[in-house]
Every structure is written in C-alpha cells, then in structure tokens.
C-alpha positions in Angstrom: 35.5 31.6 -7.8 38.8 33.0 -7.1 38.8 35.5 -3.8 41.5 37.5 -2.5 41.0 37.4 1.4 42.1 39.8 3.8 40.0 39.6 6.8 37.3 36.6 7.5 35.3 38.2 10.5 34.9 40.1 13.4 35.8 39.4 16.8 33.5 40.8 18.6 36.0 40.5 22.1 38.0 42.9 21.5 39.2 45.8 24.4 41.3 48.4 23.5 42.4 49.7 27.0 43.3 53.4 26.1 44.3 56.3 28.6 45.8 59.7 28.4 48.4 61.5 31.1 51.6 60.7 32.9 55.3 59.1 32.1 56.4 56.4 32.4 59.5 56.4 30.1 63.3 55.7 30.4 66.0 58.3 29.5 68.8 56.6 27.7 72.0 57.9 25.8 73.5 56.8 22.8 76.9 58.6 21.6 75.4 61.6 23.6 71.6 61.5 22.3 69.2 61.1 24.9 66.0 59.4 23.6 63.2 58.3 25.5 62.7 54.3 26.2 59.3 53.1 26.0 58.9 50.6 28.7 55.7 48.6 29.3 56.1 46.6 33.3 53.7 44.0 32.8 52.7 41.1 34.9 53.2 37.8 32.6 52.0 36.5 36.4 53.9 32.7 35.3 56.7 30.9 33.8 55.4 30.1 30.1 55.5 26.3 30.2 56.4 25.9 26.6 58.2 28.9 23.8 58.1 26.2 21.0 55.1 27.0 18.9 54.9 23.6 17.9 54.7 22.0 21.3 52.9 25.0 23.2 49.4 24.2 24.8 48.6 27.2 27.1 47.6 31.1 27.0 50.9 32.4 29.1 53.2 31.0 27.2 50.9 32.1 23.8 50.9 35.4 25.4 55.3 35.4 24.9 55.1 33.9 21.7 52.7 36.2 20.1 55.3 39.3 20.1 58.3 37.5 19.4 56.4 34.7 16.8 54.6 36.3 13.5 52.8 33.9 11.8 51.8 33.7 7.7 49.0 36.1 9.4 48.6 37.7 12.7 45.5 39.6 14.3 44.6 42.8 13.9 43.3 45.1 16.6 40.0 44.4 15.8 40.2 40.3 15.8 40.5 40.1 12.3 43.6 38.4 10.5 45.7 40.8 8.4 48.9 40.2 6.4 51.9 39.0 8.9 54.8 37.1 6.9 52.0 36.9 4.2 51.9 39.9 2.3 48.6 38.5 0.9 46.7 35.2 0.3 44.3 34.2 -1.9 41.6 30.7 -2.4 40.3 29.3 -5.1 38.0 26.4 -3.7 39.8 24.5 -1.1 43.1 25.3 -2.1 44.9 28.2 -0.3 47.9 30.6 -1.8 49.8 32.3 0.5 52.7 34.8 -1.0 55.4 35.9 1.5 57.1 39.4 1.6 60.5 39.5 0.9 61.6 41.8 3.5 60.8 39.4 6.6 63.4 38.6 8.9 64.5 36.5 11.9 65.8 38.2 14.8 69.2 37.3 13.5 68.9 38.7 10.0 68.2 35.5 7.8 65.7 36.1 5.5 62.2 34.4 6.3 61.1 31.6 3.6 58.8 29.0 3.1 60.4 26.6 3.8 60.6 27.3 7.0 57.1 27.3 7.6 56.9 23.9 5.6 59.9 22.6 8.0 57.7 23.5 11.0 54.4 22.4 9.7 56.1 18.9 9.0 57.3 18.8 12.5 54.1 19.6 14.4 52.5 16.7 12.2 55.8 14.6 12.9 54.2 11.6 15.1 57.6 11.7 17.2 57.0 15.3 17.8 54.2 14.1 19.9 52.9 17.5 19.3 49.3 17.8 21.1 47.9 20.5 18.8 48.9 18.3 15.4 44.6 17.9 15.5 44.9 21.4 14.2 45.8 21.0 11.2 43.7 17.9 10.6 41.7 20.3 8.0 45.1 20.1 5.7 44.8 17.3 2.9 46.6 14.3 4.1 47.8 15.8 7.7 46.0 13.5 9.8 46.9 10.5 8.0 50.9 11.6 8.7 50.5 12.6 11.8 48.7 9.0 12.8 51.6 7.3 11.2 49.3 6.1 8.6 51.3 7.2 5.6 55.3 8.3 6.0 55.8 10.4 3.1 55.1 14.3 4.0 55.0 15.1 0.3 51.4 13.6 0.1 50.5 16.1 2.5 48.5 19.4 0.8 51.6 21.5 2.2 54.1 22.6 -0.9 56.6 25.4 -1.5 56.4 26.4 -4.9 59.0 28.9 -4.1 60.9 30.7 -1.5 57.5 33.8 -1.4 54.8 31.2 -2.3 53.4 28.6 -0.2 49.8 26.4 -1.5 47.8 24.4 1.1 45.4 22.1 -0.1 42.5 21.7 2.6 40.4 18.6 2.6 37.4 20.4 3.5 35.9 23.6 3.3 37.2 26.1 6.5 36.4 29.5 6.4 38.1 30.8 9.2 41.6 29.3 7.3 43.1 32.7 6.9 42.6 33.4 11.0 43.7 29.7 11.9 47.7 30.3 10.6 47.9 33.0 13.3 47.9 30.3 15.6 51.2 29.7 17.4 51.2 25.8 16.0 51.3 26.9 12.2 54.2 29.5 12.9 57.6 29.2 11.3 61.1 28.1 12.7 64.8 29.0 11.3 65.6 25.3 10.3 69.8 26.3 10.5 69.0 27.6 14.4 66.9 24.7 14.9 69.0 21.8 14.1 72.0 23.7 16.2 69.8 24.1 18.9 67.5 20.8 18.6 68.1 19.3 21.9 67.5 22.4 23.8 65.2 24.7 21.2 63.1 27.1 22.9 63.8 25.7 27.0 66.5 29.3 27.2 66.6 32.7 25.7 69.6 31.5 24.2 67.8 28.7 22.6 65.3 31.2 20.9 64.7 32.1 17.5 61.8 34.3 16.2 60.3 36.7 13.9 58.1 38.7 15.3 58.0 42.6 16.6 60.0 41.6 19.5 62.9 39.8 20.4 63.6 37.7 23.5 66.7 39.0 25.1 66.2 37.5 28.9 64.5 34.5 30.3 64.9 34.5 33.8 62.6 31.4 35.4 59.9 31.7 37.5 60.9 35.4 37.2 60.9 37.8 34.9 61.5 38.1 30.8 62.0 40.6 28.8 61.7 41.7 25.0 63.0 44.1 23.1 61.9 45.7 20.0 63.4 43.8 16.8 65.1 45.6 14.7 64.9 43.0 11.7 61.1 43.2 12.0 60.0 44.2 8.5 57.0 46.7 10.0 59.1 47.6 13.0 58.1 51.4 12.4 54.4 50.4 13.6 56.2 49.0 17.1 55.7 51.9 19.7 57.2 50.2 22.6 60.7 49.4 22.8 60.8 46.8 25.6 58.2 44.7 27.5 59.4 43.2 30.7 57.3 40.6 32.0 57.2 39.9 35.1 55.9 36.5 37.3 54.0 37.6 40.0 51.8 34.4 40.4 50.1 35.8 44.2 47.4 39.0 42.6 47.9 40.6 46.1 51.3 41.2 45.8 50.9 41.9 42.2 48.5 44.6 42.7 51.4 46.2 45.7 53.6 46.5 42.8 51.0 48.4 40.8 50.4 50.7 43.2 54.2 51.2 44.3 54.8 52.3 40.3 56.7 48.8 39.5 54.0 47.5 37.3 52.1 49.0 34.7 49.6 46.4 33.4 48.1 43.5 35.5 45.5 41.3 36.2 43.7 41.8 39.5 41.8 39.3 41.4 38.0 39.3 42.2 38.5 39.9 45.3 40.2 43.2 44.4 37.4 43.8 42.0 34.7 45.4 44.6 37.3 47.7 46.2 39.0 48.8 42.6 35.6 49.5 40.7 35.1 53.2 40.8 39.2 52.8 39.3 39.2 55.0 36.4 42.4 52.4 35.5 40.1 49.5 35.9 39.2 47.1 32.7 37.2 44.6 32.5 37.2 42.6 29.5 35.5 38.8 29.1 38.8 36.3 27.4 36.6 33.9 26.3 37.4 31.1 28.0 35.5 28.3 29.9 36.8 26.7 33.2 35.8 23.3 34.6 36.8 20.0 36.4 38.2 18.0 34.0 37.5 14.2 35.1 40.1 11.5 34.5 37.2 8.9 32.8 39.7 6.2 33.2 39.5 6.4 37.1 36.4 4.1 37.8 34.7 6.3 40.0 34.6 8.8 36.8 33.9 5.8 34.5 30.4 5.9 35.4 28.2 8.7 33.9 25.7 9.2 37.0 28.8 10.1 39.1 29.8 12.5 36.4 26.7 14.3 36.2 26.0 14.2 40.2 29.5 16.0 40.5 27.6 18.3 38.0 24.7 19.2 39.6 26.7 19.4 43.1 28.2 23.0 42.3 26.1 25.3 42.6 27.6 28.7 40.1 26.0 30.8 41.3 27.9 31.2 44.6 31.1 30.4 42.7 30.4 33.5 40.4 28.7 35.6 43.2 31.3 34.7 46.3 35.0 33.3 44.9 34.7 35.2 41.3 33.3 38.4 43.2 31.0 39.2 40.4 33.8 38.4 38.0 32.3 35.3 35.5 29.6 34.4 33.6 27.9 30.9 35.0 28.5 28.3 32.6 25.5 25.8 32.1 27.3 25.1 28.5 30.8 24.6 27.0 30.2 26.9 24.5 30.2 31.1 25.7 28.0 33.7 25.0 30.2 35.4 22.7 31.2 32.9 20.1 29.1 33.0 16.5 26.0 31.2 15.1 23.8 31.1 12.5 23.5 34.8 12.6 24.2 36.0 15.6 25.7 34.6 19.1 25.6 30.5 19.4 23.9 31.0 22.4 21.4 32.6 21.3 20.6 29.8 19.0 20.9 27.4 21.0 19.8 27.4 25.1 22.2 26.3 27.3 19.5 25.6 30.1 18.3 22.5 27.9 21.6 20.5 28.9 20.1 20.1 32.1 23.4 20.6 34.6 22.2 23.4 36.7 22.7 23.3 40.7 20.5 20.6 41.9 22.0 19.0 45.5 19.1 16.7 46.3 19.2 15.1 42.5 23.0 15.2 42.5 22.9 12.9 45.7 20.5 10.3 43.9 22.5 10.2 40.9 25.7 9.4 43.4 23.7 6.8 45.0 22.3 5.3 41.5 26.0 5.6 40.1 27.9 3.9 43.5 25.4 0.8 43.2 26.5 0.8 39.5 29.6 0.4 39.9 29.6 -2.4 42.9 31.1 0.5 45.2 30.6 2.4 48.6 31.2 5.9 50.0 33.2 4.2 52.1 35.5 3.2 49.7 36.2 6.1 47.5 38.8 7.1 49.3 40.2 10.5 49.0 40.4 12.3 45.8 42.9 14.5 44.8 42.2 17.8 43.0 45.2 19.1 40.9 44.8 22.8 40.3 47.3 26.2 39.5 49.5 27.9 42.9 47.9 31.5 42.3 45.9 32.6 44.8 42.5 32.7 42.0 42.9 29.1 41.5 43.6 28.0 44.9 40.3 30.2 46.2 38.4 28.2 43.3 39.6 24.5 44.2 38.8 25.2 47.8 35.0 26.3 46.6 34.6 22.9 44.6 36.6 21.2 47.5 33.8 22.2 49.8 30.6 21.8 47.6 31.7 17.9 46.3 32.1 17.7 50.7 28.7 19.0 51.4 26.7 17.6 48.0 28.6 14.2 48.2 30.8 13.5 50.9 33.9 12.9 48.7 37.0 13.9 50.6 39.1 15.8 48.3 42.8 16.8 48.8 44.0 19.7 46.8 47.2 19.5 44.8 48.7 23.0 44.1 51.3 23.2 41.3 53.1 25.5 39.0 51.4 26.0 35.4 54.3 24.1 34.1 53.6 21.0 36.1 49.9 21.3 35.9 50.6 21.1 32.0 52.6 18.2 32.3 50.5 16.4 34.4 47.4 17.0 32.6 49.2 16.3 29.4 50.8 12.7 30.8 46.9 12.3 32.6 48.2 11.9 35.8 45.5 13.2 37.4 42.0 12.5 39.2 41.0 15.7 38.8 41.9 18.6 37.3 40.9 22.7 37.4 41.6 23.5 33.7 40.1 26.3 31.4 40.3 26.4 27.4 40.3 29.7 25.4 39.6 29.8 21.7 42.2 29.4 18.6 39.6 31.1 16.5 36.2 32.6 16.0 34.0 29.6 15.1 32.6 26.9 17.7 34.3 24.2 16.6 37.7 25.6 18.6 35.9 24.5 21.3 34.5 21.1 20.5 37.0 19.1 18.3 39.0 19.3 21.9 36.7 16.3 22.9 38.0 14.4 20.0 39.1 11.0 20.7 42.3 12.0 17.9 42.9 15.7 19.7 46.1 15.5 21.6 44.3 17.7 23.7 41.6 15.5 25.3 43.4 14.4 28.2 40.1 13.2 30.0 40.3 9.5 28.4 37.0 9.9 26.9 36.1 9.0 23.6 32.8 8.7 21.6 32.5 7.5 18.4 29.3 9.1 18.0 31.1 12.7 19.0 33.7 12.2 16.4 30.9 11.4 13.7 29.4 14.4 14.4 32.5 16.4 14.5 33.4 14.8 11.3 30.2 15.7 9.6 30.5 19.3 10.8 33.7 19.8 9.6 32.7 19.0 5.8 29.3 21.1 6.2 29.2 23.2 3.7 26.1 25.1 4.9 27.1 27.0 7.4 22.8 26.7 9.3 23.6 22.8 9.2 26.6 23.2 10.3 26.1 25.0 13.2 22.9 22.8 14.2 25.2 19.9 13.9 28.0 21.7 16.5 25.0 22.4 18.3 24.4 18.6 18.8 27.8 17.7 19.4 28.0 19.8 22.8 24.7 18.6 23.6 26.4 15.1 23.5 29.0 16.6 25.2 26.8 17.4 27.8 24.9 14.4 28.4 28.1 12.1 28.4 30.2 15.2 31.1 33.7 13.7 30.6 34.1 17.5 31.5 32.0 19.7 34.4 31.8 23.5 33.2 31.9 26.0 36.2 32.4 29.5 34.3 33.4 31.5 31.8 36.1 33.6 32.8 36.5 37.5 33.0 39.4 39.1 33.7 39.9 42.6 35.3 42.9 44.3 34.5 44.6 47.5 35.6 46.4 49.8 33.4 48.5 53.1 33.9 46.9 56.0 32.0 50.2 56.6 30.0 49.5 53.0 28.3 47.3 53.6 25.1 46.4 50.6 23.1 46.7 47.8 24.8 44.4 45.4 23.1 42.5 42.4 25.3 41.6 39.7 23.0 40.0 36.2 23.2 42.4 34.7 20.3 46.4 34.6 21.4 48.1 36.8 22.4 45.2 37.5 25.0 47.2 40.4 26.0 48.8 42.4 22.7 51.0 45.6 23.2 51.5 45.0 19.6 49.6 48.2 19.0 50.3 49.7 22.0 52.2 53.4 22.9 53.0 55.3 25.8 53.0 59.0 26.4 
C-alpha cells in the first residue's frame, strides 16, 4: 500500500523553554531605518570538532550544523520529521520517494538538487572517506556492501536521482523511522561545485563552509566564539524569528553562569552544582537529552580483555552517589544502556523490559572477587597493573565526574588511575583512532527507536571504538533490523542489550539531564533528544 508520510512519531523529549518580558534586541540602521536585531547569546560551551555532516560524530558540533544544514527532512517542534528540502515523501513497500522543492537554496544562491544529496550520500559510504557514521545507512540496498569495499560501483546502491526534484531510495529492510533518519546530519546534502574548490579544506573554516539551512555561518573564531546569521536564500526564511545566534565557548559552567548573570549570555547550560542554588529560578529548565554516559573500555588492553575485570569495574561505582553528590540530583542512574524514555512495544522500553535483571548494580565486596577471579585469569597481579589512564572532556562537569570514578575504581579495586583532560576535539580523535585505556564518553540518540542505541556495539559501526566484537551481537542486530513485527522486534533489541550487558565492553554510569538557563525575552527555544539538542529554529524574542 502506497502511503504519503509526514510524520512517523512522537518524541516524547521535547521542552519548549518559553518566557514572557524584557529586551534583549539590537538597534541597527539601514539607509536610515532603524529595525530591531534579534540576537540570541548562547553558550555553544566548545569548539565543534567536526562541520562536515559526513564526518561529524558529536552533539556540539550537531548543535552548529543543525541551523546552518537542512536535510531532505528536519524535526519539528514536537520531535516529529516534517518537510525540509523535501516538500513531501512518499513509500510504497521498501522503496522511498522523496520530491524536493524547487525553491531551496544554498547560502550562495545555487539552487539545491538531488544530486547533491546523492554526491554526499556516495561520499559518506566512500570507504576512503573513512566516514564513522557510514553504518547509518546500512539500511540502504547495497550501502554496506560499497562502503566495505565489497562492490565498487555506487550505481548498485538503492540511491538514484530520477531528476533534479526527485530522489528514490531502495531500503533493504523494512525501517519505519526512515522519514526521521534523513534529518540526521550524515544524510545531509553538500554543493558539489563548493566542495571540489574547497576539498582539501571543506568545513575546517567559515570560509570553507557551505550550507542550506535557516542560518548561515558568517564567523568561526576557534575555541571561541561563532556566529550565524539568518540566510536570506532560506526558502522558509519568513518562519526564522532570530536574526543572529552567536555562540559562544565557555567550556568552565562557573564562568559561564558569571556571564549569564552579567547580561552577556542568554541561554546556557548550568552545572549541577549550580542546580541546588538556581532551583526556585523562574529561568531555570530542566530537560532530560537522552543520552547515556559511561566508561568506555579499550577491550584490546588485556586487563579489559577479560570479562570479570569488566564487570568488577561495573559493580565498583556505586550511582547513586554519582547521581546524588557529582550530578547534584541532576541524572537518572543507569543500570541499562537503553533510557527510560525511548519506545517499546507500547509504551517506554523500560517498562518492558527491567533494567535491574542485567545484574550491574553497586556491589563493592562482589566487584573485588570478580577482580581477584579475573587477575588469576589472566596470569596477572595488582601489582602489575600499573597505572591507568582515564581520558575524559576539560569542562569542569567532566573533570568532577572522572575524579568520582577515579576515586571509586581506588577504593573498590586499588587501580591507580591518572586522569587525561582534553579538548572535545582531541577526545574525539582519540577515541576515534582508540588511543585510549579508558574513556568518559556519552551517546545521544539519531532517532526515536532503540536500535540508535545498540547497532553502536556493531563490530561494522565505525562508531564502536571499544575493540569489541560479538558475532552473536551482530546476529541479533541483524535479525532485528529485518523484523517486521515490531513485539519481536523489540524482544529481540531487548536481548541484544542484555548481551550487551553480560559481555560490558562498555560500563553505564547515567543518563544525563541537563539544566539550562534562559532569559525570559527568549520564547521557543526547543530542548530535544534528536540533533540539534538545542533548536532556536523556532525560537523569537520580545
């Protein structure tokens, strides 16, 4: 049955942080015309590590790329995809239709056509691209085979132009949530004229920079500050409120919150800490992202190779106190991989499925047997573990964090671990080329389903950067993904993460939530868990 689809489901995360009162505006002149600038001052809080859709990994950099980038579909207030460069779409089976409008644009004034979504597909599946979200589109008839190197010839992949407005995708399986997956950064288009004049250097300056979206990139100052404009080429540019966003990168929450207060700053995160002292703030939101945080353990290191180690570094943190004493309150313990507010069979997957069953609660005096069981294992002693290093963000959140697990693994197990503090951009890198013992990382959804979650752990995702591999997690991955009852399905995903959980190539710690601060002149600032987390796409000032 042919169906035209315009929204998939609801995401249930969604926070529209809405306030009445003050000014915050700019009076500006043109030929003698004063009008009033609408500028948003918020705190980006990092350098994006990567502005190439294709190559991107992270949520700060998605956060950039989500108001300058417009997809074949972007995200609607409410979580649910609506037309973007896709006027409308429709699918018949597993075959997709997607029909452009004419009147989109790139920032420079080129028309926006299929083929440059085509061009840009083609290169995230390019093996040389070496582009770590390629798994994504693994769903795509043919895609996986290209992008392993198996077949050469991108024509045999489901991915054809009819036309400059049309564009058909042949899937290989059934996937609902298709429709919501091309708002993802990876499937977004590029200007194939700017990118081969700007190939060696695409998307590393704001010179290097070309996009589509209700925004436009006019500054890139590093480690600094950037700043957008509203495009004028935009083909729905009369929905755009704001006329400029300037992000800035205020990585220390302290001195973030100072500017806040001093009127330079009107949107930013706060940290938990803070949280306490700012809740009877009337310009206080809290909003859950999503996301789950853990140690990531490099399985390659033999320590990590053994599975009894893994799980005593498990039951060594105790989540509670991380939740109750570093996160202030500010978290959800995560027993799971999988959060509370992610889908089922009907209603949450946690509700369907118990997270306690995975057995990785705080248990210090089983965690120490384990160690013990696991040392003997491997023909090692304490004495020769030597010290560990912990690589984790520069904020002042994450280093509070890596000195909490720096002090439990102490106490639990003896290890001796040395924290590395880096910039987001080298902690991508790092984890990325797995040069790391251990890492603090956290992973936010693509989309609304649990598999955005669990085909991570792949031992094809460019994104498992743990050096674990199961083929027994990959069969069940598999089998989920060509499901078509979605009660099987789900049971299926459910035993995947319990596999997941047994084998701990990963240690959940908690699932984030953020608290953000907001002037009460900025309406409709929407919180999200999809990308952009943070969307002034809908957003206005009084």
């Amino acid at each position: 049955m042919k169906k035209t689809i315009l929204g998939l489901f609801s995401l249930l995360l969604v926070l529209v942080l809405s306030a009445c009162g003050g000014s915050n505006s700019e009076t500006t002149g043109d030929e003698g015309n004063s009008a009033d600038k609408k500028v948003v001052r918020y705190n980006l809080q990092e350098n994006p590590a990567q502005l190439d859709p294709q190559l991107n990994t992270e949520q700060v950099s998605g956060n950039v790329l989500g108001h300058i980038m417009e997809g074949l579909t972007t995200l609607g207030a409410d979580g649910n995809p609506i037309p973007g460069v896709a006027e409308s779409w429709t699918s018949e089976g597993n075959t997709w239709t997607f029909k452009l409008r004419k009147d989109a644009k790139w920032h420079n004034g080129d028309p926006v056509v299929a083929g440059d979504f085509t061009a840009a597909w083609e290169r995230a599946l390019n093996p040389a691209t070496a582009s770590e979200y390629s798994y994504i589109m693994y769903s795509i008839k043919g895609a996986q085979e290209y992008n392993e190197g198996k077949t050469k010839d991108f024509s045999t992949v489901g991915i054809k132009a009819t036309d400059d407005y049309t564009i058909v995708v042949e899937l290989k399986e059934p996937v609902a949530y298709f429709a919501s997956l091309v708002s993802f950064y990876t499937f977004m288009p590029q200007n194939q004229k700017f990118f081969n004049e700007h190939k060696d250097s695409y998307a590393t300056t704001d010179e290097d920079i070309m996009g589509n979206g209700p925004f436009k990139l006019v500054s890139w100052e590093f480690e600094n500050k950037i700043v957008l404009e509203k495009a004028d080429t935009y083909w729905n540019k009369d929905s755009i409120k704001i006329d400029e966003i300037d992000m800035a990168m205020i990585t220390d929450r302290s001195s973030a919150l100072k500017a806040y207060q001093n009127g330079e700053l009107d949107w930013i995160k706060i940290s938990p800490d803070e949280v306490a002292k700012l809740k009877s703030n009337p310009e206080m939101r809290p909003y859950e992202d999503g996301s789950v945080w853990y140690l990531m353990l490099n399985n390659k290191e033999k320590l990590f190779s053994n599975k009894k180690i893994r799980k005593a570094i498990a039951l060594s943190i105790d989540r509670k106190a991380l939740i109750e004493k570093i996160k202030m309150g500010s978290g959800v313990i995560a027993d799971s991989f999988i959060p509370s507010v992610i889908p089922g069979k009907k209603g949450f997957f946690r509700q369907d499925y118990d997270a306690k069953a995975y057995g990785i609660e705080y248990n210090p005096t089983e965690a120490k047997k384990l160690f013990e069981e696991g040392l003997k294992e491997l023909g090692m002693t304490a004495s020769s573990i030597g010290t560990i290093k912990l690589l984790s963000g520069n904020s002042d959140v994450a280093q509070k964090e890596a000195q909490f697990y720096q002090e439990q693994l102490k106490v639990s197990l003896g290890l001796n671990i040395q924290i590395e503090p880096v910039t987001q951009q080298i902690r991508v890198q790092r984890m990325t080329s797995k040069d790391f013992q251990i890492v603090l990382a956290g992973w936010g959804p693509d989309y609304n389903d649990p598999m955005t979650y669990l085909d991570l752990w792949l031992s094809t995702s460019g994104q498992n950067n743990s050096n674990w591999a199961s083929k027994d997690y990959d069969a069940l991955i598999a089998q989920a993904k060509t499901e078509a009852d979605p009660v099987k399905r789900m049971d299926i995903l459910a035993q995947a993460e319990k596999l997941l959980m047994e084998e701990l190539p990963i240690v959940p710690t908690f699932f984030r939530q953020e608290n953000a601060l907001i002037k009460p002149n900025v309406k409709g600032v929407v919180n999200r868990a999809l990308s952009p987390e943070t969307d002034f796409r809908f957003a206005s000032m009084e």
